[in-house]
N, C-alpha and C positions, 0 to 999 in steps of 0.2 A: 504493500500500500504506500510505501513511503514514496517507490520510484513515480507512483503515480502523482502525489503533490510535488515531487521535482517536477516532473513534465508541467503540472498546473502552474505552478509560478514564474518557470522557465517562459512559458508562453505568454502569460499576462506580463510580467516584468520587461521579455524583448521586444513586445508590440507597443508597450504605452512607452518605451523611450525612444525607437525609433521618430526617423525628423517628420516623416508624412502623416503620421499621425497626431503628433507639437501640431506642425502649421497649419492641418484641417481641424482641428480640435480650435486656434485659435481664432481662425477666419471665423469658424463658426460662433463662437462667444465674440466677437465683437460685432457681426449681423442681426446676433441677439439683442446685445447692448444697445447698435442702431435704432432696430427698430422699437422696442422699450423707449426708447429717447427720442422719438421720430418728430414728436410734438416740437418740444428744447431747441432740436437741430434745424426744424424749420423758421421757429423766432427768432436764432440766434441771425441765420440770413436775411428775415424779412425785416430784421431791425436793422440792415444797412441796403436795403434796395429802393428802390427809388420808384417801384412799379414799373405799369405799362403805359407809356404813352402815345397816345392817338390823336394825331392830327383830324379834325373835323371841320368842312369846310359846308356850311347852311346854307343851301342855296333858296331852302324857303325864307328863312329871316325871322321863324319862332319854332323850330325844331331843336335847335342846342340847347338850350334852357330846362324843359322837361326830360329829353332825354339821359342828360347827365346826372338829375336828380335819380333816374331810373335805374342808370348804371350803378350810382353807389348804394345801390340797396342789394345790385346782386354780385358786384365786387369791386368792393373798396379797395385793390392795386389796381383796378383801371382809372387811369387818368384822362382824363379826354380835356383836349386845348382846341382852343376856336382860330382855325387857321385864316388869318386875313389873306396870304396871298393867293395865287392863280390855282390852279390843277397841278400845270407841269411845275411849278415851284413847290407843290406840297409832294409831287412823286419826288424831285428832287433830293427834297427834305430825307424822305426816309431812306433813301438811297445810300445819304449819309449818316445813317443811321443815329437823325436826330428823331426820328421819331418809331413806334414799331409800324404803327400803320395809316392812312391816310384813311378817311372814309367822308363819302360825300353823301350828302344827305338832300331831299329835295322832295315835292309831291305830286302826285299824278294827275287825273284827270279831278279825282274826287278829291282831292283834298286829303287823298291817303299819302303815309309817307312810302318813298322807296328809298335803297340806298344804295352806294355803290362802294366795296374795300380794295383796295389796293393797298400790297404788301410787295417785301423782296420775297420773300419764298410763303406760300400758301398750306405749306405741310403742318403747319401748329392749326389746330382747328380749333383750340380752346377758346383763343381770343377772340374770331368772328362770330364764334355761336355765343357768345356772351355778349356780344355787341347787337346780333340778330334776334336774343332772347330779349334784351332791352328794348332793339325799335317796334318787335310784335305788341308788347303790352302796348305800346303807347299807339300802336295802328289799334290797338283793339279799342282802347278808351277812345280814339277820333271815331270811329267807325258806330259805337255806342249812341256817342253825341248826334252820329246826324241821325239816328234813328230813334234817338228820342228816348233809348234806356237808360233807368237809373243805376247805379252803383250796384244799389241791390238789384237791380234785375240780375245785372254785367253778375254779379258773384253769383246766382243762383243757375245761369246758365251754364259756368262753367264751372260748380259744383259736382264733384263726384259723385257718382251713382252710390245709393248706398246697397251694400254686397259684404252682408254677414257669410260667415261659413263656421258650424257647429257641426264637431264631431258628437256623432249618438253614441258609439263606443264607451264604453265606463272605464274612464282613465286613461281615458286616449289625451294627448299631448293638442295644448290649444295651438291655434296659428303661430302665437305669439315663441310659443315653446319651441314649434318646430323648426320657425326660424334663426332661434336661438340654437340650438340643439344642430340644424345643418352646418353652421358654420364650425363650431367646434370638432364635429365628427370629420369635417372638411382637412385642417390642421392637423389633427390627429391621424388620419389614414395618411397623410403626407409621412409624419414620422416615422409611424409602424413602416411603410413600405420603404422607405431608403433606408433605414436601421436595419431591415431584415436582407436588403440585397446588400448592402453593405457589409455586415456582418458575417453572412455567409459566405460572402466571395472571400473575404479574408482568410476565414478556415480552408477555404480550396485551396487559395495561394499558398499557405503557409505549409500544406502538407507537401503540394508541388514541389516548394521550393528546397525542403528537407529533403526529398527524393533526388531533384536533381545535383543537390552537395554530396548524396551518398552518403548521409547525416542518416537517413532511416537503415540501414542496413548495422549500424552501429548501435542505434537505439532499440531495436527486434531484437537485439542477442541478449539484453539487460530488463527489458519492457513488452509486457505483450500487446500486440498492435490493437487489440481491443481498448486497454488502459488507454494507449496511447490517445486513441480518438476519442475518449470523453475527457480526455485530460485536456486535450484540443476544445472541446465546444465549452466545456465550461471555463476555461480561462479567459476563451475569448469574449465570454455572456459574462464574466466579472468585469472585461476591458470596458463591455458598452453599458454597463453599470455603472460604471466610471464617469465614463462621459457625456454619459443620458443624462447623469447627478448633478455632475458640474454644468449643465444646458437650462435646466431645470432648475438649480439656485441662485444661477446668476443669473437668469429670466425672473426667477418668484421674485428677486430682490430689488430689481428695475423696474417692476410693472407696481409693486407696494411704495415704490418712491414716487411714479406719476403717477398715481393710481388717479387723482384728481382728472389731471392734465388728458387724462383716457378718456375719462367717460363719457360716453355721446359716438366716441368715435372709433377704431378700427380695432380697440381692446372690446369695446361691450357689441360692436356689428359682428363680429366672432363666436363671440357665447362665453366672454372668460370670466365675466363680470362674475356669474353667478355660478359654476360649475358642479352637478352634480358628484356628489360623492360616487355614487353605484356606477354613473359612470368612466369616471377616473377609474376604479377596481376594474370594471369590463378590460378597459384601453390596458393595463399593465397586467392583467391574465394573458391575455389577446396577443400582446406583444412579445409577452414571456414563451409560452404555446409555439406562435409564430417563429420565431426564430429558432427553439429545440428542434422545429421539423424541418426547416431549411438547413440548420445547421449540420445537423444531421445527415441530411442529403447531402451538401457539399461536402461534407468530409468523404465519404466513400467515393461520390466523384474525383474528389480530388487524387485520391491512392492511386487513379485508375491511369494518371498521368504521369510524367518523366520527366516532363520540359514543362518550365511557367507557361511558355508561349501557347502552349494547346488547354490550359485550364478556361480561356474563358469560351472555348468550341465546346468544351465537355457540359460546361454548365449554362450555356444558351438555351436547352430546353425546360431548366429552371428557372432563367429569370422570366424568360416567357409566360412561365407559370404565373409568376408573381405580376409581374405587367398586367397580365389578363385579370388578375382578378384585381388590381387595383382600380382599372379601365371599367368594369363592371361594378366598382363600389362606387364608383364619381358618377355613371349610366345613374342606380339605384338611390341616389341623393334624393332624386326629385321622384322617383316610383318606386321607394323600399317595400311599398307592401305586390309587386308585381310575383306571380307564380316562379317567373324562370329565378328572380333574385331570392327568393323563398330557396327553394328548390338546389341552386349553387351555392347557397351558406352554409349547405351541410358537405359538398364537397371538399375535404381536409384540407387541399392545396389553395380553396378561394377561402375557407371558414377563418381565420383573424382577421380578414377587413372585412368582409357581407356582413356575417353574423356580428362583429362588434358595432358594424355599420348600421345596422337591426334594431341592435338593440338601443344604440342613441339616441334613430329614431322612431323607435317606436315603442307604444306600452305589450311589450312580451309577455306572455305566460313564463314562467321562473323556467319548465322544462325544456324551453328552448334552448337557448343559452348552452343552460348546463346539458343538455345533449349535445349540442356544438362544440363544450369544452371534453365533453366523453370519446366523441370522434376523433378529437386531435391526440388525448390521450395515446388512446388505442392506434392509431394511427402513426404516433412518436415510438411507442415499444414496437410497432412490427417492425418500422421502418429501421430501427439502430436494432435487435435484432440484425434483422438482414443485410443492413451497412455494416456492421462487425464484422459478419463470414467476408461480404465484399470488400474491405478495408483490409482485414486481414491476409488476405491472397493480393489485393492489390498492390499494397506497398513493396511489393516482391517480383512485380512488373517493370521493367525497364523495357525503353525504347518508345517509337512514334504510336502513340495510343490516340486514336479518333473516330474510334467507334465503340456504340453500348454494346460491343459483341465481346469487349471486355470484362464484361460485369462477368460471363460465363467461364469464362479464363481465372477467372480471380476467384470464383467459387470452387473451380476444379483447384486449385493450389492449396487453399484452405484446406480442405477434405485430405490432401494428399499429406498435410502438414502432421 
């Protein structure tokens, strides 16, 4: 037992101090920190910006005045200046990039406005459709007036329909919840699935990489290649314990500092404001499940290899895996309760995103789930079982391996061991 916690700490100890795993460990804490601070780091620019300025040239002679009132009500960095001179002296202007954009204003036959923007380049769409959304209100209020409507008419007209929707289910999840509950489930399967390729591909590499030093032939005469490979997933499932920790406290610590500065905005449009319990436990069973089956798989894939260079051929039909059924969790966002996404939450390879997908958003019966966590179970012992016999003959394979006809080779070797 003992060689087996060498191999455990051997493994955890040479991954987390390699350099690739420092610099994506640290790019990622400071993405984090970013975006926690996102609010901060936009004040700190808009406290030395000057806005956006727009030359505006009235050819009617009482359009600038209300319009500008209009603009600052739907953004306050647009600045808008009453250009006295020509046309060609206002394209001029922006050319020189005194100003961003030129816009000319004027009215038709009725007495509606029209307008005309000239820019250097037309690719930002923010600033004309904010400048478009300002002159509409103000064609609607002219348009109001010749027809003789009041205020209130104007606001009852374009009054939204009013459009309840009540679940009759008992315990079904309000509007409100759901949309709370998508966006988190959102965030969340991001994690689970590049943690879980992530992590995986690692175990394949590292077993690779042993192989092709002739590092496993050393360690087979001391360590049985069984130990070896759980010595392997779980050192690596400590490593992303590690760094899932340090993701996670230096985020909880950032989002408790602006916790104010958040809310309204892309911390509570997520669902973090309020986060259930049950479903936090789902998301780090889920997680946990998820990676022992991947991990798993990739390590006997990985035996099956000689050269780094053919591990990521060997496990292309598992990330595939994992693709599909992330592809199908983002599909099931908006139709979790659809048969086929019912239906694929219990297959093992899609079941930690569907079924956690499920259950976030939806009110479950309690034996769903935990059937779902029964599957992966049962699922994790056949599969490391059977990657053990395959692991064990693999590691004993040398040369150009690029087919699963290996798996049968590696089982004949075991047997003969």
């Amino acid at each position: 037992m003992n060689n087996f916690w060498i191999i455990f700490w051997h493994t955890y100890f040479s991954k987390i101090k390699t350099k690739s795993f420092i610099i994506t460990s640290l790019i990622t804490l400071v993405l984090i920190v970013g975006l926690t601070n996102m609010s901060k780091i936009i004040d700190v620019f808009s406290d030395d910006e000057q806005g956006e300025k727009v030359a505006v040239i009235d050819q009617s002679g009482e359009l600038f005045a209300p319009f500008k009132e209009q603009i600052k009500t739907i953004n306050k960095d647009v600045h808008l200046q009453l250009f006295e001179g020509s046309e060609a002296e206002g394209e001029k202007a922006v050319k020189n990039d005194e100003y961003k954009g030129l816009l000319i204003l004027s009215q038709d036959n009725e007495n509606l406005p029209v307008a005309s923007y000239k820019a250097k380049s037309i690719a930002d769409s923010t600033l004309p459709a904010t400048l478009q959304q300002g002159l509409q209100q103000i064609k609607t209020q002219a348009a109001a007036e010749q027809i003789n409507l009041s205020q209130e008419q104007l606001g009852k007209l374009y009054e939204p329909v009013a459009f309840n929707k009540t679940a009759l289910e008992e315990n079904a999840k309000t509007e409100e919840e759901l949309n709370q509950a998508r966006g988190l489930v959102y965030v969340l399967l991001f994690v689970i699935y590049f943690a879980v390729v992530m992590y995986a591909n690692m175990i394949a590499m590292e077993v690779a990489t042993e192989k092709s030093s002739r590092v496993m032939e050393i360690l087979i005469s001391s360590v049985s290649p069984i130990k070896q490979m759980f010595a392997k997933i779980l050192g690596i499932a400590l490593l992303s314990l590690t760094q899932m920790a340090a993701f996670l406290l230096i985020g909880y610590y950032f989002v408790k500092q602006n916790l104010e500065s958040m809310e309204g905005g892309f911390f509570e449009f997520f669902g973090f404001g309020d986060i259930p319990v049950q479903t936090i436990i789902y998301a780090v069973v889920f997680f946990i499940l998820g990676y022992f089956l991947y991990a798993t798989l990739a390590a006997f894939l990985g035996s099956l290899v000689s050269r780094i260079e053919d591990v990521q051929q060997m496990i292309t039909p598992m990330t595939i895996m994992i693709v599909a059924g992330f592809m199908i969790a983002m599909v099931g966002l908006n139709q979790p309760e659809t048969t086929f996404i019912t239906i694929t939450s219990y297959i093992p390879f899609f079941t930690p995103m569907l079924m956690f997908m499920r259950v976030g958003m939806l009110t479950l019966p309690a034996w769903e789930p935990l059937l779902g966590i029964a599957i992966l179970l049962v699922t994790i012992v056949v599969l490391a079982i059977f990657g053990a016999r395959v692991y064990k003959g693999g590691v004993l394979m040398y040369g150009k391996s690029n087919s699963f006809k290996d798996i049968k080779k590696a089982l004949q070797l075991t047997k003969n061991k």
